[in-house]
N, C-alpha and C positions, 0 to 999 in steps of 0.2 A: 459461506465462510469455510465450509469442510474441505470444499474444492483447494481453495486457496493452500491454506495447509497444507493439502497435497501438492500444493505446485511448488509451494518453498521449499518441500523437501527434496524436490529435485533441484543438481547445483545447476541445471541449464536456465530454469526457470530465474529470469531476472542475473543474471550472471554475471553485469558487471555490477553487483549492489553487492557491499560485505556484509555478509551475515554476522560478522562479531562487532560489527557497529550498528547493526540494527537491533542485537542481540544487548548491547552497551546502553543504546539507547532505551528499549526497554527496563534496562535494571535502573536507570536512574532516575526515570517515570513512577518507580515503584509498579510496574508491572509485568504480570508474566507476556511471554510471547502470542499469546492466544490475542490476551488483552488488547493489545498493540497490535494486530492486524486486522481485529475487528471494526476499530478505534479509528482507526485508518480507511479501511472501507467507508465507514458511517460517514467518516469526513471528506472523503470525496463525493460519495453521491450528493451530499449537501446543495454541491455546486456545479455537481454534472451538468445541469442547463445550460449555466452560463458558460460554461467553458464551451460546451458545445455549438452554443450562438456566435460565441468570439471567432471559434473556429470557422464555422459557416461565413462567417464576414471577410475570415481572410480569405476566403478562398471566392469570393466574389470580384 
């Protein structure tokens, strides 16, 4: 998660994404920005698997 942090703070990092709408969207979650990219992490590894088996199938 620290990583990450670091990499949002660079603007190259993710560059076409607007920070004041990810920034929005955290304020209206009620939560800080740490919050919400933690939150986000947890929820994609969730489904890391499967996404990566879908993947593997296309490319079969």
């Amino acid at each position: 998660m620290p990583s990450l942090k670091k990499k949002y703070k660079d603007k190259r990092f993710a560059a076409g994404c607007s920070r004041d709408v990810i920034a929005a969207g955290a304020e209206r979650l009620g939560w800080i920005l740490d919050e919400l990219l933690e939150r986000t992490i947890l929820a994609m590894r969730s489904c890391e698997e499967s996404v990566n088996a879908a993947l593997a199938e296309e490319g079969n």
